[in-house]
C-alpha positions in Angstrom: 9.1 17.8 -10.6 12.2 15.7 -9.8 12.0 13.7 -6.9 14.5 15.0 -5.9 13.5 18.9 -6.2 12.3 19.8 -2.3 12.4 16.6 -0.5 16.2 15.8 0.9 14.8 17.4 4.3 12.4 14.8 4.1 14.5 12.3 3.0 17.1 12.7 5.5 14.3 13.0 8.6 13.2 9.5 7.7 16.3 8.0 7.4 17.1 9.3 10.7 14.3 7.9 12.2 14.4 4.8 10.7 18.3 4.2 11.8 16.7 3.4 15.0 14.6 0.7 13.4 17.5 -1.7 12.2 17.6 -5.0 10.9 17.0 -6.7 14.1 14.0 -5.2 15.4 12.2 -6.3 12.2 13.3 -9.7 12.3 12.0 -10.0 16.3 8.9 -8.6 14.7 8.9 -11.2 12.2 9.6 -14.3 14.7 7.0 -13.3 16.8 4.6 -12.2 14.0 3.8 -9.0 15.7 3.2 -5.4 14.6 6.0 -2.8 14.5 3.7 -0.2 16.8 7.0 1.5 17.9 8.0 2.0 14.4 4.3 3.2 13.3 4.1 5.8 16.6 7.4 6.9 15.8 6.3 7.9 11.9 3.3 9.0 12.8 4.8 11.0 16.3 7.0 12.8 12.9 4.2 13.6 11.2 4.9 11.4 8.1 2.0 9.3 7.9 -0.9 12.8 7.7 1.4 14.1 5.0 -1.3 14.0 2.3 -3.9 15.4 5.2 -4.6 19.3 4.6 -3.2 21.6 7.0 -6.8 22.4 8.3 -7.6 18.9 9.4 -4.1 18.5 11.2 -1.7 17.3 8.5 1.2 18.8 6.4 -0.7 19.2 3.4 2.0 18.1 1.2 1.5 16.8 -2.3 2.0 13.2 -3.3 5.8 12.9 -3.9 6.5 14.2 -1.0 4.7 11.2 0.3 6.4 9.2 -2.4 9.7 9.9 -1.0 8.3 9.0 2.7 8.1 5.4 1.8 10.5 5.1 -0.7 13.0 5.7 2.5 11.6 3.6 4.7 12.2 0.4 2.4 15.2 2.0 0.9 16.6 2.1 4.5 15.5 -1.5 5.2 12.2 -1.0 7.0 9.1 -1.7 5.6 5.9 0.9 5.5 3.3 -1.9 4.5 3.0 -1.6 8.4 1.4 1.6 8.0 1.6 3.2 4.7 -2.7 3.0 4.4 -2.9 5.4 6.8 -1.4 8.0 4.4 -3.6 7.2 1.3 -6.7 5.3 3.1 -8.1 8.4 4.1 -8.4 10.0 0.8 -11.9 8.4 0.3 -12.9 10.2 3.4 -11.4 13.6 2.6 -12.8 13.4 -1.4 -16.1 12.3 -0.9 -16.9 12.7 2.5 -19.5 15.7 4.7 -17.6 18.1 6.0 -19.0 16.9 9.3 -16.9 13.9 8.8 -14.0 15.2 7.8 -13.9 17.6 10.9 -14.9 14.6 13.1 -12.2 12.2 12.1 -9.4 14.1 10.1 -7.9 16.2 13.0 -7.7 12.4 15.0 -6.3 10.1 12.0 -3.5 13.1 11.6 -2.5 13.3 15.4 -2.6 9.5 15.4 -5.9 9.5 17.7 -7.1 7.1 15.0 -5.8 4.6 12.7 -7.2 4.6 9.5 -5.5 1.4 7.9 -7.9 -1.3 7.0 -9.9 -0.8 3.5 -12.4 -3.6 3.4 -13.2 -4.4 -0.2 -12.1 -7.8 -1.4 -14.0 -10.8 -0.8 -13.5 -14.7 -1.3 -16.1 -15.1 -4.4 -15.1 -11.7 -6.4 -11.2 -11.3 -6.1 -10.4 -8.6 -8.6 -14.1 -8.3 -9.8 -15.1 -5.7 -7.5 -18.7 -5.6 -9.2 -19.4 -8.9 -7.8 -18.5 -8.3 -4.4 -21.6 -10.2 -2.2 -21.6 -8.1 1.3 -25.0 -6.4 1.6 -25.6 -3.3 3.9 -29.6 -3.1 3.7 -31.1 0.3 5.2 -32.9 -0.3 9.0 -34.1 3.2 10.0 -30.7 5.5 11.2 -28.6 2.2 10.3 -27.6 -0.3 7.6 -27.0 -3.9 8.4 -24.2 -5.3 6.8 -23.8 -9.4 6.3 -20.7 -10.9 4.4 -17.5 -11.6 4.0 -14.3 -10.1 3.0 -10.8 -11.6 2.6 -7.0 -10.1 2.7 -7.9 -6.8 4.7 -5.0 -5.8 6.1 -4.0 -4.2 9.3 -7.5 -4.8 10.2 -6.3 -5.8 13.8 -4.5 -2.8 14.3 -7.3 0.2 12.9 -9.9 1.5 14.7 -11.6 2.8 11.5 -11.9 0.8 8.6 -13.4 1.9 4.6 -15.9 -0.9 3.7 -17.5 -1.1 -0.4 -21.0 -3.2 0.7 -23.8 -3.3 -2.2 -26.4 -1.5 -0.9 -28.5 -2.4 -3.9 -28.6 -5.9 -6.7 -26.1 -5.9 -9.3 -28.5 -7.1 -11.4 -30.9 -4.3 -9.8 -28.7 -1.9 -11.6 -28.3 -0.2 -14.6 -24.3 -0.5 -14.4 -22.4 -3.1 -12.8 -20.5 -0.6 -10.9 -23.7 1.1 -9.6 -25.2 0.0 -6.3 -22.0 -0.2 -4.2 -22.0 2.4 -1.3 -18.9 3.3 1.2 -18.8 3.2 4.7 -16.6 4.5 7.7 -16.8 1.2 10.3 -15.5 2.0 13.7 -14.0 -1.1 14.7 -13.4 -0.5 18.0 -17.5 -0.8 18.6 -17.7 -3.0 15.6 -15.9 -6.4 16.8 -17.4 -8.8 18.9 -21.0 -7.2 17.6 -21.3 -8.4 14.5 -18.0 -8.1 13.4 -15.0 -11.1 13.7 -11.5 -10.8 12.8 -9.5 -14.0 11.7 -5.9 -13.6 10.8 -4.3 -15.3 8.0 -0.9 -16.6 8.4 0.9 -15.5 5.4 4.4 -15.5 4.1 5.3 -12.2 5.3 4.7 -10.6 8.5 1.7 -8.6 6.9 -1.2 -8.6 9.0 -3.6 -10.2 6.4 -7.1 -11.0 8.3 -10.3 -12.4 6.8 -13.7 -10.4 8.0 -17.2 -11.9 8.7 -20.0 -9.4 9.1 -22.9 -10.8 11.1 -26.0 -8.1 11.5 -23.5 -5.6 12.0 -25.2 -2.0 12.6 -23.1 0.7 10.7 -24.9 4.4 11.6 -26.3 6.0 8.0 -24.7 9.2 9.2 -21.0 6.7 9.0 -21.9 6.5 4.7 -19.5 8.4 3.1 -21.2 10.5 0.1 -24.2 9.3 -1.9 -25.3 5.6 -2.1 -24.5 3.4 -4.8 -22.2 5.4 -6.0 -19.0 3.5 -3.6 -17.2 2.3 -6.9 -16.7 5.2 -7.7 -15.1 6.9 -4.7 -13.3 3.9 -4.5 -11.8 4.2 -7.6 -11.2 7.5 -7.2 -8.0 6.9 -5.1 -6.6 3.9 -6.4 -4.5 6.1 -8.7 -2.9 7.5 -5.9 -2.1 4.1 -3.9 -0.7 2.4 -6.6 2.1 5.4 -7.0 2.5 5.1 -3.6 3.4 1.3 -3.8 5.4 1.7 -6.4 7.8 4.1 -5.0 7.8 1.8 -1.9 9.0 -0.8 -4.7 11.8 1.6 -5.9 13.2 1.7 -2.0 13.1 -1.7 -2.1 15.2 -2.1 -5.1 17.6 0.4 -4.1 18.0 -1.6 -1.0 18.7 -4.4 -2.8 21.2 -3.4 -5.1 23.1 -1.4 -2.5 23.5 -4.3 -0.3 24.1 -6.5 -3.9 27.3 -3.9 -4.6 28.7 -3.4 -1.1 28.9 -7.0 -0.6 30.3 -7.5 -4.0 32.8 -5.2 -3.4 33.8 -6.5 0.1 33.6 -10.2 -0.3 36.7 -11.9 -1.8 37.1 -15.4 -3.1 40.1 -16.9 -4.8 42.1 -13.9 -3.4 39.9 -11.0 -5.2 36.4 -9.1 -4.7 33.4 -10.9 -6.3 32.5 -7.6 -7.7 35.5 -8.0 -10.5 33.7 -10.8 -12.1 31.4 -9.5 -14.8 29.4 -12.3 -14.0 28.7 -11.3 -10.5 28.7 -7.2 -11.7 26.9 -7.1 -14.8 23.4 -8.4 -12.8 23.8 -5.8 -10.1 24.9 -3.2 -12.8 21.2 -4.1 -15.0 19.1 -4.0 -11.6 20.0 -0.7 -11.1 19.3 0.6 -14.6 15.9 -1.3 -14.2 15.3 0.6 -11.0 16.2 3.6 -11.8 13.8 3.8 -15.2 11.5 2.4 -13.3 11.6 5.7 -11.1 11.4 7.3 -13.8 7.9 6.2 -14.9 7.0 6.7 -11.1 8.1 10.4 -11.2 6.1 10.8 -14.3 3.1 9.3 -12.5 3.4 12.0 -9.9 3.5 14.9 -12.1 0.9 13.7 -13.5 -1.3 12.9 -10.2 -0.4 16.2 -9.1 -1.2 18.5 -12.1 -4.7 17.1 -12.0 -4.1 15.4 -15.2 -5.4 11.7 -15.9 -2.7 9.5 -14.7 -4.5 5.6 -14.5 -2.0 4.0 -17.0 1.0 5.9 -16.1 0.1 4.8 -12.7 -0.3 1.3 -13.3 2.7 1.0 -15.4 4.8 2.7 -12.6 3.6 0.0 -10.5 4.0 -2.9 -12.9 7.4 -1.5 -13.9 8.8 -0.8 -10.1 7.4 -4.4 -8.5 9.5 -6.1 -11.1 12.3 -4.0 -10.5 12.5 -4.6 -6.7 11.5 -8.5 -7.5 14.5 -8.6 -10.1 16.8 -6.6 -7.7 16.3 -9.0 -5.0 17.2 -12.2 -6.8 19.7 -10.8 -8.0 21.3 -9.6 -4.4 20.1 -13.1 -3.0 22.5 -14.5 -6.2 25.3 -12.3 -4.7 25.2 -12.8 -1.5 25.2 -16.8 -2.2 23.9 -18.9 1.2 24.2 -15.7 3.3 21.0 -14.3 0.9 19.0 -16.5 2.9 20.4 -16.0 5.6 17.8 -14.4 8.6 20.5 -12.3 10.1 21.3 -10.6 6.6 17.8 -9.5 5.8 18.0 -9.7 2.2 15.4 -12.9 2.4 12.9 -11.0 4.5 13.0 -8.2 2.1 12.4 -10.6 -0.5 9.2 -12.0 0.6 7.9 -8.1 1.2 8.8 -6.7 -2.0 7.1 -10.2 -3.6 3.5 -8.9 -2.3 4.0 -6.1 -5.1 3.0 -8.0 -8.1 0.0 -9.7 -6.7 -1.3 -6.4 -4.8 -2.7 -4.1 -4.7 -3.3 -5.0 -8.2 -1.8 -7.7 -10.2 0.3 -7.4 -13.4 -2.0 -9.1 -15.4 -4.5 -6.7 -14.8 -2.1 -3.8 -15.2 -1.3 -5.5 -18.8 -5.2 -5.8 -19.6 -6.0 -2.4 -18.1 -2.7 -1.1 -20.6 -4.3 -3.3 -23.7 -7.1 -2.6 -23.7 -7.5 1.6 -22.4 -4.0 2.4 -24.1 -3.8 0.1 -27.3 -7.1 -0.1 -28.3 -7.4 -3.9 -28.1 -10.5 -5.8 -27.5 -11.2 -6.6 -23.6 -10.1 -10.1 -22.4 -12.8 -10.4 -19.4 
């Protein structure tokens, strides 16, 4: 499917909404290092944020591009979805692998915006990308777990009232896998702070929301464990696919933003009595960001058709990740280059972009994991780690 085939409606209904959001509100945002909340109630007032939620539970049912095209608007128009865009994909643990007493419990409330679903608590200080060695225990105590231990860059975790949390719930070296022993868990956070849970924000670079977790006794219900235990890599796995499509089309909206603003301002900004935008050296750039973005879409498109055939997609989806993170990256230097002293500029917004769309290549995975994963699954070459 073209992303374009079925989604202009959608398309333009974000773009609408998000011409109330303009460059200003997300700069006062930034200042005062506060979450949009009027932006997220809006999307989710819209429905956009249950879009991959079935029609049963409360949601549009819609398939992942349409989803795609979601946040590839909202950075294409200048916003930014890293607000909110877990709460679209999040959830797909619950709805995979979860009872259908818990999908009936929380769906209908995560889709009417009852219940935020953003935080997804796996990474921890000691593992980083080696999810097998996460150290958070959740030990079994009658109708609970206990969970002790750490976790690091959970996002939004301030601003959800349910959060997806990989704990081992048996030894690594207990098991007969690495990836065995790991069990997911629902956390309501709104009961979970303050009794064994604490929330410390990390000031980072961009107005993210990135918090560090300490769990402290913390009682998690048994009937909160989504699907069997020991078998959370798995489920976690399981949508990862999915989330890094998603980024990447939030990538290609950032790129498009850039080289749109990189062009316009090149056209309308004269020196020595003529546009910018005649010198080659000042057009070529812009011209080879675009072609950069738009074959990165392509890869991301192919990703989709892919993710929504049923078909195995975990290279096509990294690639379209690796490929559309540089793209934006490349496309924003190159419209900071344009745009000269006004690139940095707060009141342009190009530099606020910037530092968003940098986030891409470090998360949710890294390029040099997307180039081992590519190596060593696609190529046939020995593993490096």
């Amino acid at each position: 499917m073209s992303d374009q085939a079925g989604y202009g409606d959608i398309r333009a209904g974000v773009q609408r909404l998000c011409e109330q959001f303009p460059g200003v509100y997300w700069r006062e945002k930034d200042e005062q290092r506060s979450y949009p909340v009027e932006f997220v109630d809006a999307l989710t007032e819209a429905g956009y944020l249950s879009a991959l939620i079935p029609e049963e539970y409360g949601g549009a049912g819609l398939p992942l591009g349409a989803a795609c095209a979601i946040l590839e608007e909202i950075h294409r128009s200048g916003c930014n979805g890293g607000a909110c865009h877990a709460q679209m994909y999040t959830m797909g643990t619950l709805l995979r692998h979860g009872s259908e007493a818990q999908k009936a419990r929380y769906l209908p409330d995560i889709a009417s915006g009852a219940l935020r679903l953003q935080a997804f608590g796996v990474t921890e200080p000691n593992s980083g990308t080696d999810t097998t060695r996460i150290g958070t225990r959740a030990v079994r105590d009658g109708d609970d777990y206990i969970v002790n231990g750490q976790k690091i860059w959970i996002s939004r975790a301030e601003h959800s009232d349910l959060m997806i949390l990989l704990a081992r719930t048996s030894e690594r070296d207990a098991s007969e896998k690495p990836t065995d022993g790991m069990s997911v868990f629902l956390v309501d956070m709104r009961t979970a702070v303050g009794n064994g849970l604490t929330i410390k924000p990390i000031k980072t670079m961009m107005n993210h929301g990135a918090t560090e977790l300490f769990f402290d006794d913390l009682r998690v219900p048994a009937a909160n464990r989504i699907g069997e235990e020991g078998m959370g890599f798995r489920y976690i796995l399981d949508g990862m696919n999915a989330e890094r499509i998603l980024i990447a089309a939030e990538c290609i909206g950032d790129a498009r933003y850039f080289v749109t603003s990189a062009a316009g301002y090149a056209t309308g900004r004269e020196v020595f009595g003529s546009a910018i935008g005649r010198n080659q050296g000042v057009q070529f750039p812009i011209a080879r960001a675009h072609i950069q973005t738009e074959a990165a879409a392509g890869m991301v498109w192919r990703a989709v058709d892919l993710f929504e055939s049923g078909a195995a997609c975990g290279a096509e989806a990294n690639m379209a990740k690796l490929l559309a993170s540089e793209a934006s990256w490349a496309a924003g230097d190159t419209c900071i280059q344009t745009h000269g002293g006004f690139g940095f500029a707060v009141d342009y917004d190009i530099e606020r972009k910037f530092r968003e769309t940098r986030l891409y290549q470090v998360a949710p995975i890294s390029t040099n994991l997307i180039l081992s994963h590519v190596a060593t699954h696609e190529l046939g070459m020995p593993k490096s780690f």
